[in-house]
C-alpha positions as CSV (number, residue, x, y, z in Angstrom):
1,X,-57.9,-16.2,-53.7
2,X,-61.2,-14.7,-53.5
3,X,-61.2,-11.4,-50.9
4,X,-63.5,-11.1,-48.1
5,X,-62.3,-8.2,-46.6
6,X,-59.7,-5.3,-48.1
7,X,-58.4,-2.3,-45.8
8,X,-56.6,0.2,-47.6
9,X,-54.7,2.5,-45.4
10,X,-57.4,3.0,-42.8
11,X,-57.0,5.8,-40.0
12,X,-59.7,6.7,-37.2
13,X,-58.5,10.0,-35.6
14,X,-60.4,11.2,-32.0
15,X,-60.8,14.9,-30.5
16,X,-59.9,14.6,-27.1
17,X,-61.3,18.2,-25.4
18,X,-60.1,18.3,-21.7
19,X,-63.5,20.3,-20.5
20,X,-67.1,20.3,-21.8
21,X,-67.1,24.1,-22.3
22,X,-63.9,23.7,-24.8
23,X,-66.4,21.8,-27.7
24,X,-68.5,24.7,-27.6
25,X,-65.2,27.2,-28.3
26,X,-64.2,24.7,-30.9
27,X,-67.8,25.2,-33.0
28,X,-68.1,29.1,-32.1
29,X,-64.3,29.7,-33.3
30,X,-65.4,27.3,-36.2
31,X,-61.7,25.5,-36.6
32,X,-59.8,29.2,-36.4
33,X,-58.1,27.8,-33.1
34,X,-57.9,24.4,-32.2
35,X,-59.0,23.7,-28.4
36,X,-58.7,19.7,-28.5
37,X,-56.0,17.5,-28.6
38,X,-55.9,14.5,-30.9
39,X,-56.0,10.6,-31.0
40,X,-55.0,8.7,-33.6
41,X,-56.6,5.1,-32.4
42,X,-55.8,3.9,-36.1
43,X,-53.3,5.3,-38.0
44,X,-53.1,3.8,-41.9
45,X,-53.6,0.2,-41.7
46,X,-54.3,-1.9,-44.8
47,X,-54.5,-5.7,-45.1
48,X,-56.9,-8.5,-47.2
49,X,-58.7,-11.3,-46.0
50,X,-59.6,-13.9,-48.4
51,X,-63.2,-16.1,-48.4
52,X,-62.9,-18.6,-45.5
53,X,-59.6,-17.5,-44.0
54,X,-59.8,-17.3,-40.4
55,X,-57.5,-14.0,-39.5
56,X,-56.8,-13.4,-35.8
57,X,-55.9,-10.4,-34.1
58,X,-53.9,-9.2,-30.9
59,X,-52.2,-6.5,-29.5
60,X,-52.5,-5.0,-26.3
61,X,-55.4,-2.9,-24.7
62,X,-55.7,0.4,-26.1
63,X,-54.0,-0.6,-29.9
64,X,-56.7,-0.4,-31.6
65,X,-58.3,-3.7,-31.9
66,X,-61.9,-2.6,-31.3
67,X,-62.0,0.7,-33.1
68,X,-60.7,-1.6,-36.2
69,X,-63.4,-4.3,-35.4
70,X,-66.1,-1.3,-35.5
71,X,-64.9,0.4,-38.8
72,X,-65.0,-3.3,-40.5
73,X,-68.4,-3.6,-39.4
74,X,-69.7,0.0,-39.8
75,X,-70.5,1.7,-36.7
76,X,-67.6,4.1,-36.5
77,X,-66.3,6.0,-39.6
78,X,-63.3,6.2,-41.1
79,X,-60.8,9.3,-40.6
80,X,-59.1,8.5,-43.9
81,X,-58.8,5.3,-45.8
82,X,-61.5,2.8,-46.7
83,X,-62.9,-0.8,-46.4
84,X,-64.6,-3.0,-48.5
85,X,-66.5,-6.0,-47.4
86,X,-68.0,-8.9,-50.1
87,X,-70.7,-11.0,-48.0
88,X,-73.3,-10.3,-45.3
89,X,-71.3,-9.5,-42.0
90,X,-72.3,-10.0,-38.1
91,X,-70.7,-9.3,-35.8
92,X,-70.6,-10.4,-31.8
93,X,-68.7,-7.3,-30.3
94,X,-70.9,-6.1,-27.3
95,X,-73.5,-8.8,-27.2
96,X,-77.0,-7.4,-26.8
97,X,-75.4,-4.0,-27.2
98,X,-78.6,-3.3,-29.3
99,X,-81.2,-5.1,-27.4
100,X,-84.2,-2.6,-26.3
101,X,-84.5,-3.5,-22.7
102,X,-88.3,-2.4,-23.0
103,X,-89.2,-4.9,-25.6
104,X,-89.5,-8.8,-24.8
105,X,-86.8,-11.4,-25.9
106,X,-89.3,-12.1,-28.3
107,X,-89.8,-8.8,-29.7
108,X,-85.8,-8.0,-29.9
109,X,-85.1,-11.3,-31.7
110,X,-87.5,-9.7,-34.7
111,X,-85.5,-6.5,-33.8
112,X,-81.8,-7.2,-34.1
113,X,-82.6,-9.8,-36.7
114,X,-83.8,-7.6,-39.2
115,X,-81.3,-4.7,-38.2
116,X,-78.6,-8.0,-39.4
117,X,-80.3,-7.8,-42.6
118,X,-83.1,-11.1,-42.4
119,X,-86.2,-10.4,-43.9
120,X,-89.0,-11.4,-42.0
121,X,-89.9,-14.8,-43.9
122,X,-86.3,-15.4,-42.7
123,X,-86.6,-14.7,-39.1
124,X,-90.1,-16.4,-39.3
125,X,-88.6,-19.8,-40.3
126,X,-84.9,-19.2,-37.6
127,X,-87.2,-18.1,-34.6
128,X,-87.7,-21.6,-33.2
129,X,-84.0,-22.3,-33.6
130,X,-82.8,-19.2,-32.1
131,X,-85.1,-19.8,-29.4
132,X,-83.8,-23.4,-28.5
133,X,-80.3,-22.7,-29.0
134,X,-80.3,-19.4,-26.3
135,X,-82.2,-22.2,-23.5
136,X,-84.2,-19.4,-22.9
137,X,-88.1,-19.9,-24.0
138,X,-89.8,-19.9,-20.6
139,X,-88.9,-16.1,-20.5
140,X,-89.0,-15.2,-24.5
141,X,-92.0,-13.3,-23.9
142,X,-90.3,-11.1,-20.7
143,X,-89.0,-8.2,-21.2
144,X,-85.4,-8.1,-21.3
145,X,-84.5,-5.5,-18.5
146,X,-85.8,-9.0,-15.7
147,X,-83.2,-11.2,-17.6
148,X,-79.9,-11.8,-16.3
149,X,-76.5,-11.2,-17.6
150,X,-76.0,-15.0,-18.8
151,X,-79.7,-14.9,-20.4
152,X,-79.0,-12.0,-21.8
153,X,-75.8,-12.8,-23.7
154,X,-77.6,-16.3,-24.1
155,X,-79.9,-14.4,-26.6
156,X,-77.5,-12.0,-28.4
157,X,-75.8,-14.6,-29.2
158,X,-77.7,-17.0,-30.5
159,X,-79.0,-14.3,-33.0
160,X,-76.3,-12.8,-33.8
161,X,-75.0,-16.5,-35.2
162,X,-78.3,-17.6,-36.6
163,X,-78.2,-15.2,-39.7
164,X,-75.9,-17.6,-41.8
165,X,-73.3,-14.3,-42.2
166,X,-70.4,-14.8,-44.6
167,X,-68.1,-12.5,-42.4
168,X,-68.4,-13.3,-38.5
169,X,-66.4,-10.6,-36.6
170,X,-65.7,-11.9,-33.1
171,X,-64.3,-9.9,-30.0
172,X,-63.5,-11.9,-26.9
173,X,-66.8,-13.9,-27.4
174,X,-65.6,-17.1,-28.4
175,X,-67.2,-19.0,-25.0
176,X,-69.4,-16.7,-23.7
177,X,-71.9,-17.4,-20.9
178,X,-71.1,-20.4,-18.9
179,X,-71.2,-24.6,-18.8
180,X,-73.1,-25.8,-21.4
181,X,-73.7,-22.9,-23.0
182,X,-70.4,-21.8,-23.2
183,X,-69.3,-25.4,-25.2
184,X,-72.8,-24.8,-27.9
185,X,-71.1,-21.4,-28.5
186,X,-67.5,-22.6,-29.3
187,X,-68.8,-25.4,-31.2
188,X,-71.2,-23.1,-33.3
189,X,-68.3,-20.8,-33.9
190,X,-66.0,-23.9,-34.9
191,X,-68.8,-25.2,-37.5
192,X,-68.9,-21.8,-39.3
193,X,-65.2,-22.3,-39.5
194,X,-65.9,-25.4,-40.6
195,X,-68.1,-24.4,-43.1
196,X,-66.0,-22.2,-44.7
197,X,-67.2,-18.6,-43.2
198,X,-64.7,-15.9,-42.8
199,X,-64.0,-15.3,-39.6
200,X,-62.0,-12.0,-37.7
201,X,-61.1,-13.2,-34.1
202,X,-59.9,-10.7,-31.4
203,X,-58.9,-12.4,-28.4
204,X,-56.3,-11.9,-25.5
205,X,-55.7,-15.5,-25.4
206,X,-52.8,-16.3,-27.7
207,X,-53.5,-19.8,-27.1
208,X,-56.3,-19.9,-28.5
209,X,-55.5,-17.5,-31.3
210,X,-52.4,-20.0,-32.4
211,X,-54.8,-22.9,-32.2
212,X,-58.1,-21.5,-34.3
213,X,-56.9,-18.9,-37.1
214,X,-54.9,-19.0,-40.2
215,X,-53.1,-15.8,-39.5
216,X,-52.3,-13.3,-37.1
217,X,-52.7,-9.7,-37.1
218,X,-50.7,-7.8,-34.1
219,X,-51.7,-4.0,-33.5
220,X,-49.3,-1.7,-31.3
221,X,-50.7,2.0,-31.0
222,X,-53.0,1.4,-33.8
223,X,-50.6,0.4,-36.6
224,X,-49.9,-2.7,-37.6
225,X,-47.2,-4.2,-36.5
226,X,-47.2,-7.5,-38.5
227,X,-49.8,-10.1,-39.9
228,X,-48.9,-13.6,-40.7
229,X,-48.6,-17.2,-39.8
230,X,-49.9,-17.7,-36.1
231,X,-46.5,-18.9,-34.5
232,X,-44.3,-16.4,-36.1
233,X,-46.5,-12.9,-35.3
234,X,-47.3,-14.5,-31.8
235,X,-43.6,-15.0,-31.2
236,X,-43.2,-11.8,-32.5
237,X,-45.5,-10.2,-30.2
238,X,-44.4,-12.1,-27.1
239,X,-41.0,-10.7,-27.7
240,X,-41.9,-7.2,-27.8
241,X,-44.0,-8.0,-24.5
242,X,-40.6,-9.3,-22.7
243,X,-39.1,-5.9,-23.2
244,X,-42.0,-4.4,-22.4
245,X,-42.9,-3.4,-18.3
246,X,-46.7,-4.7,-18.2
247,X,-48.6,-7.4,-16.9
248,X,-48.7,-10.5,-19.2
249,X,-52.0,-11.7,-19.6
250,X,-52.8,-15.2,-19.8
251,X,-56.1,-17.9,-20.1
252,X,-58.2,-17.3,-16.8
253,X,-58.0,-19.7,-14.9
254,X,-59.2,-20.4,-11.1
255,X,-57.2,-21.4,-8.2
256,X,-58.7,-24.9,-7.6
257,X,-55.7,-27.4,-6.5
258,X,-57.8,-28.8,-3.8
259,X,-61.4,-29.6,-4.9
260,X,-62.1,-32.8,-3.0
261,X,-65.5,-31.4,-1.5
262,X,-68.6,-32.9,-4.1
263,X,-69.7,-30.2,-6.5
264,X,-72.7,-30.1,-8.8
265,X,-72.2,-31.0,-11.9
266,X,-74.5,-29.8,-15.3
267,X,-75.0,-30.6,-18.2
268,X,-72.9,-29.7,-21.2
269,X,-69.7,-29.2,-18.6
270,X,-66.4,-30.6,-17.6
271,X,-64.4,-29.6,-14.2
272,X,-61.2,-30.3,-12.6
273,X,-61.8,-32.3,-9.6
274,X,-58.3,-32.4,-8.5
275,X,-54.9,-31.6,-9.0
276,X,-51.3,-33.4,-7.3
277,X,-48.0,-32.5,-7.7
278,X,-45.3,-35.0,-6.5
279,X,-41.7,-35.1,-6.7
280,X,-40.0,-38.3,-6.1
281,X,-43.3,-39.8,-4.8
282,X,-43.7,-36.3,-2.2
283,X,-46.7,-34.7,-2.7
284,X,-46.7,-31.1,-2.0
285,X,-47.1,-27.0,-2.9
286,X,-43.7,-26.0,-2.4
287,X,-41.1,-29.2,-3.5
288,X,-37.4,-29.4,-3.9
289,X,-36.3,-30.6,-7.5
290,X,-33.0,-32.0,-9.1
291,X,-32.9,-31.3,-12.2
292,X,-31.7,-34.6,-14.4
293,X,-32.5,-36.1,-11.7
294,X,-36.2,-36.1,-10.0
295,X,-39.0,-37.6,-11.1
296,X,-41.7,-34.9,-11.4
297,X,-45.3,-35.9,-11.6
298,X,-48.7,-34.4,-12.3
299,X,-52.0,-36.0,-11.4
300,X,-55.6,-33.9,-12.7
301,X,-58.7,-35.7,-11.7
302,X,-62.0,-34.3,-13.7
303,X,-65.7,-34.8,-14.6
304,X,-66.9,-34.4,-17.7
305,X,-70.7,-34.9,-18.9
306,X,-71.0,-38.3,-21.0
307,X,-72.7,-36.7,-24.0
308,X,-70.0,-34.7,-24.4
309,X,-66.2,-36.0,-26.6
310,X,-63.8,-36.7,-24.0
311,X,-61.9,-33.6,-23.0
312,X,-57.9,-33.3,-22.5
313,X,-55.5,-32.2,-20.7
314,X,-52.4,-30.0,-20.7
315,X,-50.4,-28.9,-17.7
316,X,-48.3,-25.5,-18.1
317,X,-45.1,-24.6,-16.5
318,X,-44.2,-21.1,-15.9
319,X,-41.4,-19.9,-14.8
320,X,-40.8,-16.8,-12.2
321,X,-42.0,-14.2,-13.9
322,X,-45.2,-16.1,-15.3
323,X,-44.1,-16.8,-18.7
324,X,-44.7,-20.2,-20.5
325,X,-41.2,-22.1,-20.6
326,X,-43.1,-25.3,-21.9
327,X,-46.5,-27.1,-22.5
328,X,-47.3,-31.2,-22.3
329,X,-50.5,-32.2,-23.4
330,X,-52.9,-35.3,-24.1
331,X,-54.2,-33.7,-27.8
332,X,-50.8,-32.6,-28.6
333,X,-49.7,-35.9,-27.9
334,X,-52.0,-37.9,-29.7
335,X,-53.7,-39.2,-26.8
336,X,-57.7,-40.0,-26.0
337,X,-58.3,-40.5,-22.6
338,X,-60.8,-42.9,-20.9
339,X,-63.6,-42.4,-18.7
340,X,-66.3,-44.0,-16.4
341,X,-69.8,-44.4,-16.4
342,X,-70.2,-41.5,-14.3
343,X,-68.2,-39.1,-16.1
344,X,-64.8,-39.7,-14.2
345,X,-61.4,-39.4,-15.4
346,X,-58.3,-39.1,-14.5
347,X,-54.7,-38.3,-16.5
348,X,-51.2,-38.6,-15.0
349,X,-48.1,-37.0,-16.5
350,X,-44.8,-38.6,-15.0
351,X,-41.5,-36.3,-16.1
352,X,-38.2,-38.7,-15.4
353,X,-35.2,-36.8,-15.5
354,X,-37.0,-33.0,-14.9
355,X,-35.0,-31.3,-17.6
356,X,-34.9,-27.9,-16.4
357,X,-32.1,-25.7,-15.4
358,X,-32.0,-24.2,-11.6
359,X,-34.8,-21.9,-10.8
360,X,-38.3,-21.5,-9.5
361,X,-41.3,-22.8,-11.8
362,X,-45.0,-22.5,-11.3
363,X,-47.5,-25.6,-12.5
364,X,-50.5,-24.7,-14.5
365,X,-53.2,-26.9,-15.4
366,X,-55.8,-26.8,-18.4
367,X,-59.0,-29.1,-18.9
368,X,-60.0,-28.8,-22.5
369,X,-62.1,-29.6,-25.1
370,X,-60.7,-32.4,-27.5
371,X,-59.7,-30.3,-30.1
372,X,-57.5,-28.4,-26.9
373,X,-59.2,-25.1,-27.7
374,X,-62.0,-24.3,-25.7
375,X,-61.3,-24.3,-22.2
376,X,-63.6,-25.8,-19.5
377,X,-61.9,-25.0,-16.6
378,X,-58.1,-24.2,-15.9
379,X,-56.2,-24.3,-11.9
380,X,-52.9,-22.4,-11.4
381,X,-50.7,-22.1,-8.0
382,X,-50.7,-25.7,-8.0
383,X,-47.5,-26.1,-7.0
384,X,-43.9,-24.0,-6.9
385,X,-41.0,-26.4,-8.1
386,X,-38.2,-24.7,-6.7
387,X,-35.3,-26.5,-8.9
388,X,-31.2,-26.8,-8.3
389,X,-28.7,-28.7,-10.3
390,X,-25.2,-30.1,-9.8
391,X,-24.0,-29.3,-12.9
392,X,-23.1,-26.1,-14.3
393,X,-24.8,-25.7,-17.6
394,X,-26.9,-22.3,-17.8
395,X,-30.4,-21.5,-19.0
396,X,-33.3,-22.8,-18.7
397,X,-33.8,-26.4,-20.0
398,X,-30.9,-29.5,-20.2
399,X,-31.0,-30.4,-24.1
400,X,-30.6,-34.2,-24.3
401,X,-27.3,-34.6,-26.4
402,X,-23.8,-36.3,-27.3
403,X,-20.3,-35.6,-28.2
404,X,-18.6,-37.3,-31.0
405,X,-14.4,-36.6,-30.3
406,X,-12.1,-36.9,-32.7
């Protein structure tokens, strides 16, 4: 396999001085006494990345996902260890970070182009497209400090992915902006997988993570902690998280269960309309549930523009302490759902038997892209299914099963 990127036993230390005054003592006693404290945000990490491998990485805020992200692409220096890197790189960390608010959108495209290493034949010939693709051309030639955040990010990014790069480095940028925008971003990002680009992808969202990368690589106080397959270092990682006191963090979502008043709909998007939660025919928030017994069932009503593919569903149960017991959903399933002329859909998930155990369960819902990646819109506190049993079996589901007696 041919290597995109190799880390050998990379550290990135920090001085930490507690008051201005103490980096002055530092140069004047010239390393004779040591008035700062260090930080070791990296400490000896090394791993490959072959050509067109999609690598993921997680961990929690503060392990050193960024400072890793910024040594691969060259902004921060290495304490110790080294990196080398075979193809032209971009990377989408802070977008705009290098914009010069003074100059026009125009004027920065040329800019941050050529700093990504086009020459200017090159930017010549991707200006137009970099133009249409941001939505922005009836303010290129405005300076950047009147633009607002989305047309802002709008612009970064569309440079930043218009330079053909054989190494995309992306940090929590997957859908950035909003609507349509944020669906041409995922898909842009998707084709380059598609195309065979190598891709490093630092996200929060292990959902996504397990869904768009090859492997996974999990940082805990800057070491590594594993790299992998996606299912075995997220599992990994959600176990540590379990023993762990800290807040788990999840796909945001917005508290929508009731949306029955018209909204405006754009271009390029898809929203939940409405969600029902019904036990036993009972529609409700807070509903009583047998398990083995009840007949649990989830309605999501949702518009989606025409032009776009269909989207799916999946609806997400949690149980008290927020964690994912299980997941249902249309892609997973094998399912294409319908819609009408006007964008309209519907998709209804009917649970016979509710299979788990006694306790208290929160209902999530997620409308998705078809590929059940990107996420248009997600609703949680839909409902609380508070569940009790007449049986005595413990844990958390009922495992369908048989005895064979001798």
């Amino acid at each position: 396999m041919s290597i995109a990127i190799r880390v050998n036993n990379l550290s990135k230390c920090y001085q930490l001085y507690n008051q201005p005054a103490d980096r002055l003592k530092q140069f004047l006693w010239r390393g004779k006494r040591q008035f700062f404290r260090e930080f070791w945000a990296l400490h000896d990490v090394s791993f490959e990345v072959g050509k067109g491998e999609v690598l993921g990485i997680i961990g929690r805020n503060g392990a050193g996902k960024s400072t890793l992200l910024q040594l691969l692409c060259g902004t921060l220096t290495p304490t110790s260890g080294n990196v080398e890197v075979n193809g032209r790189i971009a990377a989408l960390l802070e977008l705009g970070a290098g914009f010069n608010p003074e100059f026009t959108g125009r004027e920065n495209v040329f800019m941050s182009a050529a700093i990504l290493g086009l020459s200017p034949n090159e930017i010549e010939e991707r200006y137009e497209d970099i133009v249409d693709f941001s939505g922005i051309r009836d303010f290129i030639d405005q300076p950047v400090k009147t633009y607002s955040s989305g047309m802002y990010v709008r612009l970064a990014f569309s440079v930043a992915t218009s330079v053909d790069p054989d190494i995309l480095i992306v940090d929590e940028a997957l859908s950035v902006g909003d609507g349509e925008f944020a669906r041409k971003s995922f898909d842009r990002i998707r084709a380059m997988k598609e195309a065979g680009k190598t891709i490093l992808f630092c996200s929060h969202s292990l959902y996504q993570v397990e869904a768009f990368c090859d492997r996974v690589l999990w940082l805990e106080q800057g070491e590594l902690k594993e790299i992998g397959m996606p299912s075995m270092a997220i599992v990994a990682y959600n176990s540590f998280m379990d023993n762990a006191i800290t807040d788990q963090i999840t796909i945001p979502n917005n508290d929508i269960t009731e949306c029955n008043a018209p909204r405006h709909h754009h271009s390029g998007t898809a929203n939940i309309l409405n969600i029902k939660v019904s036990v036993d025919g009972v529609e409700g928030r807070y509903l009583q549930v047998i398990s083995g017994k009840s007949v649990v069932t989830v309605r999501m009503e949702f518009y989606s523009d025409i032009a776009l593919p269909v989207p799916s569903v999946a609806i997400v149960f949690n149980d008290a302490s927020n964690k994912p017991i299980t997941s249902i959903g249309t892609y997973n399933d094998g399912l294409v759902l319908n819609r009408d002329a006007y964008g309209k859909s519907y998709a209804e998930l009917v649970i016979e038997q509710f299979p788990l155990l006694k306790g208290s369960y929160g209902v999530y819902g997620f409308l998705m892209c078809e590929q059940a990646i990107h996420v248009y819109e997600g609703s949680d506190n839909i409902a609380q299914l508070n569940v009790s049993q007449l049986g005595l079996e413990i844990g958390v589901v009922s495992i369908p099963s048989r005895w064979e007696l001798a």
